[in-house]
N, C-alpha and C positions, 0 to 999 in steps of 0.2 A: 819325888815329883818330876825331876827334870827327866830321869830315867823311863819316864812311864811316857813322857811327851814324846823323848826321842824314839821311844819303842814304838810309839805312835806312827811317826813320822816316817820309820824306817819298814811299817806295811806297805807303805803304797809304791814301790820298787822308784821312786821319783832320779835318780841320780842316772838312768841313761836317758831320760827325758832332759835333763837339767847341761848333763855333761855337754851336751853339741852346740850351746851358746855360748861360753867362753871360747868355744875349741874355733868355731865360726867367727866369733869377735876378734881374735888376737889373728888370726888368720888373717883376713881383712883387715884387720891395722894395719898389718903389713903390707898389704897388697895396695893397697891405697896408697901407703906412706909410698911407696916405690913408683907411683902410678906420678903423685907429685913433685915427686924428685925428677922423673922423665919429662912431665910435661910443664913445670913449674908453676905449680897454680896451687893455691894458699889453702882454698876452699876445701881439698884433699885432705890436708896435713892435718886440719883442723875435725875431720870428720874423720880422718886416721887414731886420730890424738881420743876422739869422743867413744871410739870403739873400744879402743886399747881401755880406756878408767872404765867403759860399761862391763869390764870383760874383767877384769881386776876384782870389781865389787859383785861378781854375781861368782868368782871362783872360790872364796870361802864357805859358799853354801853350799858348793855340788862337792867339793871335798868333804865338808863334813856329811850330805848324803850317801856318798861312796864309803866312807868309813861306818856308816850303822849299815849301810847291807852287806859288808862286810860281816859285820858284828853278827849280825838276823842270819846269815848262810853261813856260819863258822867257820868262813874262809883262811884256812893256813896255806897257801900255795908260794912258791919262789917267783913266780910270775906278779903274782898278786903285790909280794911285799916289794920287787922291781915298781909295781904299777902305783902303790902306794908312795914309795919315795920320791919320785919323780913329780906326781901330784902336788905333796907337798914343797920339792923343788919349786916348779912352777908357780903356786900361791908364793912363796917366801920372797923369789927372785922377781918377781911381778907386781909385788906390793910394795918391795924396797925401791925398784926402780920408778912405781909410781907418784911413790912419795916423794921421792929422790928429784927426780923431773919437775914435780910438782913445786917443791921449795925452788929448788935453782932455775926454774923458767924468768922468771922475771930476774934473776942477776946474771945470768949467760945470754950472750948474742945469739938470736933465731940459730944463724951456721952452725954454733959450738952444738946448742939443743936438740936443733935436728938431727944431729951425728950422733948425739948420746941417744936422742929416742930410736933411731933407727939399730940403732947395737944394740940396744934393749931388746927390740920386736923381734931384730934377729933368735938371742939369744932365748927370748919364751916360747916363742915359733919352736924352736927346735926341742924345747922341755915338754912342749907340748904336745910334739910330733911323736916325740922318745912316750911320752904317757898313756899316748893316745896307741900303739903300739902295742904296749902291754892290756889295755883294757880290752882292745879287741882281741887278744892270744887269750886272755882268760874267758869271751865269749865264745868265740870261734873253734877253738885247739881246745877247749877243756870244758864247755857249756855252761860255765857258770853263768846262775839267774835265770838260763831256759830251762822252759816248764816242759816236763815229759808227757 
């Protein structure tokens, strides 16, 4: 049953529609978070902070979409299994630091927090830059998912 759902789900090519929200959201976490750092204003951080968790809980979904069109195009490429690890890097390092952030916000001081979330944003930024990289060399450099 669950196979026949995902086979389902995995017709409608949904995962380069899906991919550019987290990749936009973590982006903009950071851009913000840095925006408030420069001008020191709260309202930032806290709309940095709302981006970052929207961007967290919507990358488990376009991963597991990316993996059934995968699955659906019989994709074996070196490119592809780079573009895959890193995806998953990304969710893994992004759900631990959300959580992570999440429990310790309220026992760490805003200064300490803001330091840990901005080395966070740093470091998914750059997972996701490195992901985001591979997914475009497997459109661009090798067509996969474009229709002849």
């Amino acid at each position: 049953m669950i196979d026949k759902i995902l086979s389902f789900i995995g017709q409608f090519h949904v995962h380069p529609i899906l991919v550019h929200f987290p990749i936009a959201l973590f982006i903009s976490a950071l851009g913000l978070e840095m925006l408030a750092i420069v001008f020191k204003k709260e309202y930032l951080q806290d709309v940095s902070w709302t981006n970052f968790i929207l961007a967290v809980l919507i990358t488990p979904l376009v991963v597991l979409t990316g993996l059934l069109e995968a699955k659906g195009l019989h994709l074996s490429h070196k490119a592809a299994n780079i573009h895959k690890m890193f995806a998953f890097w990304t969710f893994g390092v992004s759900s631990i630091c959300a959580i992570g952030l999440w429990i310790m916000q309220k026992k760490l001081s805003q200064k300490l927090f803001r330091k840990l979330f901005f080395i966070s944003l740093v470091l998914v930024v750059i997972l996701v830059l490195i992901c985001g990289y591979y997914g475009g060399r497997l459109v661009y450099e090798y067509g996969v998912g474009v229709s002849e």
